[in-house]
N, C-alpha and C positions, 0 to 999 in steps of 0.2 A: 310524095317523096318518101322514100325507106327512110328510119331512124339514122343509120349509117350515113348515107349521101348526106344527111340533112347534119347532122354532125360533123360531118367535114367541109360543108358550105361555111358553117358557124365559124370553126374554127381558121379556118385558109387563109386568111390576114390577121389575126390576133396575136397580136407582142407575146414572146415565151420569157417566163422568168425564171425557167430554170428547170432543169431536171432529179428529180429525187426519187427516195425508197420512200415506202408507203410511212413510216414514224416520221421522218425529216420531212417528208409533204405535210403531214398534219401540224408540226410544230411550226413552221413556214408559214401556214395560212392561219394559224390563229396570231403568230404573231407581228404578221403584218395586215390583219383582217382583213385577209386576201377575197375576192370575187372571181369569179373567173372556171376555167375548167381543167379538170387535168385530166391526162390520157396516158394510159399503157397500151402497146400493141405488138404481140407478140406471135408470128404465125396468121393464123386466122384468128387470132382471138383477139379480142378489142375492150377496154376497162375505161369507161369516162366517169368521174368523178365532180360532182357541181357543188362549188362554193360558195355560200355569202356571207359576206364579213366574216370571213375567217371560217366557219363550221359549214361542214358536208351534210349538205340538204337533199343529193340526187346522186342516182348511179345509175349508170346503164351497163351490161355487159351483153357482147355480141360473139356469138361463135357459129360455128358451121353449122349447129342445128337451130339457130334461133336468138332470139332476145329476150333476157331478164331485167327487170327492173326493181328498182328500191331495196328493200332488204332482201331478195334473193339475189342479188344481183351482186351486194355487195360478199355473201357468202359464198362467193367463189372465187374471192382472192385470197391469195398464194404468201400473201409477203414478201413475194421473189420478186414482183412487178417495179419497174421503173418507170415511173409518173413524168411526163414535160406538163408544167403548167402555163395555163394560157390565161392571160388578161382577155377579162370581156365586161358588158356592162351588164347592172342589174338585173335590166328587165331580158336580157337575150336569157340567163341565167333561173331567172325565173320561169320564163316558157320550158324550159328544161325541166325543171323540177318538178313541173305540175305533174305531169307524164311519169315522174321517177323518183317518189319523194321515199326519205330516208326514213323510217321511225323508229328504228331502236340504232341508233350509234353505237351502242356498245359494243355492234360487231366489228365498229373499225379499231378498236380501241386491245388490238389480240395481248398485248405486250403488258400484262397484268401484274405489278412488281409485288404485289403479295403473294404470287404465286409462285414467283423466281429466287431460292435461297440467294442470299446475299455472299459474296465472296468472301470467304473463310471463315461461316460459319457449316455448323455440320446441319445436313439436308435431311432433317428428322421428318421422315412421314412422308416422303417423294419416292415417284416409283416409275415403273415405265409401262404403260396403261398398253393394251390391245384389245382393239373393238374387231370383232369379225360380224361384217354384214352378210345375211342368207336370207332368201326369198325361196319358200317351199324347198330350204336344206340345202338349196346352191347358193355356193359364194357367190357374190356379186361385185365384178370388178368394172372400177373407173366409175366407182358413185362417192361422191364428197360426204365428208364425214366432219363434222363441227362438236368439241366441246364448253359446253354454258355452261357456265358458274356465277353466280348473283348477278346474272344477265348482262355477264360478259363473255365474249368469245375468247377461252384462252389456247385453243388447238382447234387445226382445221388443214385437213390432209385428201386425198384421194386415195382409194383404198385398190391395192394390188392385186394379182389374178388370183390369190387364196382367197379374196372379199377382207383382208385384214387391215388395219393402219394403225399408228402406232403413237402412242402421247408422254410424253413425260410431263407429269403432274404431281400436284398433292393427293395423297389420299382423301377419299369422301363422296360427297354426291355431287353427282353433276347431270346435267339435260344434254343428250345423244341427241343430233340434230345431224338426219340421212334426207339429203338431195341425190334422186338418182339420174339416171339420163333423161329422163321425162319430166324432171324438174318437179317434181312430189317429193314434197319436205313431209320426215317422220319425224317424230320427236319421242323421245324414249325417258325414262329418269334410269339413271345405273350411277351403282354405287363401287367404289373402285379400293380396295384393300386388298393386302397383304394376299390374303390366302383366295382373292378372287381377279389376277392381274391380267387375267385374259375373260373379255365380254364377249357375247352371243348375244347380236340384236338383231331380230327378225323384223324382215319388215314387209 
């Protein structure tokens, strides 16, 4: 049985608690040390996210070229996704996760508040960051683009038909993290100041 079919067998009778955005789902399942699963689907594109006691153990993502699992799977969300969450029990949750286990959570965690000036103060050292990705000097458009910082994701966009996307951030260092259509994750360090606001990352 596909992953698909078999995730929608799982879920077909399972009590829904609710619908959320991807902050309001995670503060939902930690504080109700949720189980269960959550699902965005949007188009062709399909986002299950696997709970236990509250923390995201598993992801799956499905699109029209195929299936990612665990941490690349979770690096292809948008933040724009709308999660329905489903009760289920342990061990169905478990068989889930074996298949799609998560290891760096940091990636769900994009909403980094030492990164975000506070309101009304002044935004000393923030800037508006441009990565342009090229393969042998062509832009590359429609390849996911991620920025890490102490191994958190705090920006993650898809890049436009110049290969460019765009961040507002602090200035500093941070790890370039390029998923292209083939699903090859590069990982770059750049460093992001004043007088270097636009990056050139080959990949």
């Amino acid at each position: 049985m596909k992953i698909r079919e078999l995730l929608t067998t799982i879920l077909k009778n399972a009590p829904v608690r609710g619908t959320f955005e991807l902050p309001d789902l995670l503060r939902f399942a930690t504080k109700n040390t949720a189980t269960g699963m959550a699902v965005a689907k949007e188009a062709e594109i399909e986002f299950y996210l696997a709970f236990i006691g509250g923390e995201p153990e598993g992801a799956v993502y499905i699109d029209e070229k195929g299936t990612l699992f665990g941490d690349k799977a979770i690096m292809m969300i948008t933040d724009r996704e709308s999660f329905v969450f489903y009760d289920l029990s342990p061990d169905i949750v478990d068989s889930v996760i074996m298949g799609s286990r998560i290891f760096e959570k940091s990636h769900l965690r994009k909403g980094v508040p030492s990164l975000i000036p506070e309101v009304g103060k002044k935004a000393a050292g923030i800037g508006n960051l441009t990565v342009v990705v090229q393969h042998g000097g062509e832009a590359q458009n429609g390849v996911r683009v991620s920025i890490r910082k102490d191994g958190k994701i705090v920006g993650s966009d898809v890049t436009t038909a110049d290969g460019s996307v765009g961040f507002r951030v602090l200035h500093g260092a941070y790890d370039c993290i390029v998923q292209d259509r083939n699903q090859q994750i590069t990982t770059r360090p750049i460093t992001f100041d004043p007088a270097a606001p636009r990056i050139i990352v080959d990949v």
